[in-house]
C-alpha positions as CSV (number, residue, x, y, z in Angstrom):
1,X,10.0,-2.9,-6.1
2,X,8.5,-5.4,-3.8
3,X,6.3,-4.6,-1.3
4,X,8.1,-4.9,1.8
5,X,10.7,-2.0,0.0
6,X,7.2,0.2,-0.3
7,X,6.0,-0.5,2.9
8,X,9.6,0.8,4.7
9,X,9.1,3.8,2.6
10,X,5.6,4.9,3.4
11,X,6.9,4.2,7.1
12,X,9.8,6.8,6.2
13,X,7.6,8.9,5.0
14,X,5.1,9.2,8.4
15,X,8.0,9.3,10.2
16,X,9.0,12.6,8.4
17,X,5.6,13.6,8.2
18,X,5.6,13.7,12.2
19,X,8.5,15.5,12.4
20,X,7.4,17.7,10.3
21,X,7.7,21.5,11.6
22,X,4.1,22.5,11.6
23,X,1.1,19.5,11.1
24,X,-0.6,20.8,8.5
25,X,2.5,23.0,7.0
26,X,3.5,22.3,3.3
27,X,6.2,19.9,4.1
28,X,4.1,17.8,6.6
29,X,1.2,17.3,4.1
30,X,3.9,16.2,1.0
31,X,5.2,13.8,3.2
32,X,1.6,12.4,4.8
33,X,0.9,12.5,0.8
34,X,3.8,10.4,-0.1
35,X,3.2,7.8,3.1
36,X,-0.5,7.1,2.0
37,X,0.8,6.7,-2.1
38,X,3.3,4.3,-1.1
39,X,0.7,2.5,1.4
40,X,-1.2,2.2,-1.4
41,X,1.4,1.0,-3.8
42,X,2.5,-1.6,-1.5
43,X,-1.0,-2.9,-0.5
44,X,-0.8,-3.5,-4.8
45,X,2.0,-4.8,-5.0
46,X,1.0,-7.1,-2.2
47,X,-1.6,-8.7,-3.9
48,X,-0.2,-8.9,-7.7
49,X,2.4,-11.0,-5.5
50,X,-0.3,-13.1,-4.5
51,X,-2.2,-13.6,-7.5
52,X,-0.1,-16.4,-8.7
53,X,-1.1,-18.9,-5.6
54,X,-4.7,-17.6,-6.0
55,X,-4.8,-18.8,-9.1
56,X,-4.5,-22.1,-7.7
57,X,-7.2,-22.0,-5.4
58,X,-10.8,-23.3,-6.6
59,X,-13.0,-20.6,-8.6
60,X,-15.8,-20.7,-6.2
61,X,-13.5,-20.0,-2.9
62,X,-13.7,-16.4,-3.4
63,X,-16.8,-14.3,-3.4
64,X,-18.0,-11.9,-5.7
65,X,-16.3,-8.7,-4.0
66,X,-13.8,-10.5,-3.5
67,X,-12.8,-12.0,-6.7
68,X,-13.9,-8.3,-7.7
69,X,-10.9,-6.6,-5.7
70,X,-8.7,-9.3,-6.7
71,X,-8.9,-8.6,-10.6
């Protein structure tokens, strides 16, 4: 799935989360569960997209942290 598919579907999710009946009923937490996993999962997807043109870059570009997160 590529990110932009995972993004749309965390947005799905918050939307149903909203409209849930009560805010912090069952249904409205499942879905506000969901919307963050697939946040998540995109955000990762995102970057293992990415990883190809970093690759490219010079080694010392990046700092420590941030060579950190991308590994």
């Amino acid at each position: 799935m590529s990110y932009e598919t995972l993004l749309a579907g965390a947005e799905h999710f918050c939307v149903q989360a909203e409209e849930a009946d009560a805010p912090l009923g069952t249904k409205a937490t499942r879905f506000s569960t969901a919307s963050v996993l697939f946040s998540f999962m995109a955000l990762e997807s995102f970057v293992n997209n990415m990883m190809s043109d970093f690759a490219s870059l010079p080694p010392d570009l990046f700092t420590v942290h941030e060579q950190g997160f991308l590994m």
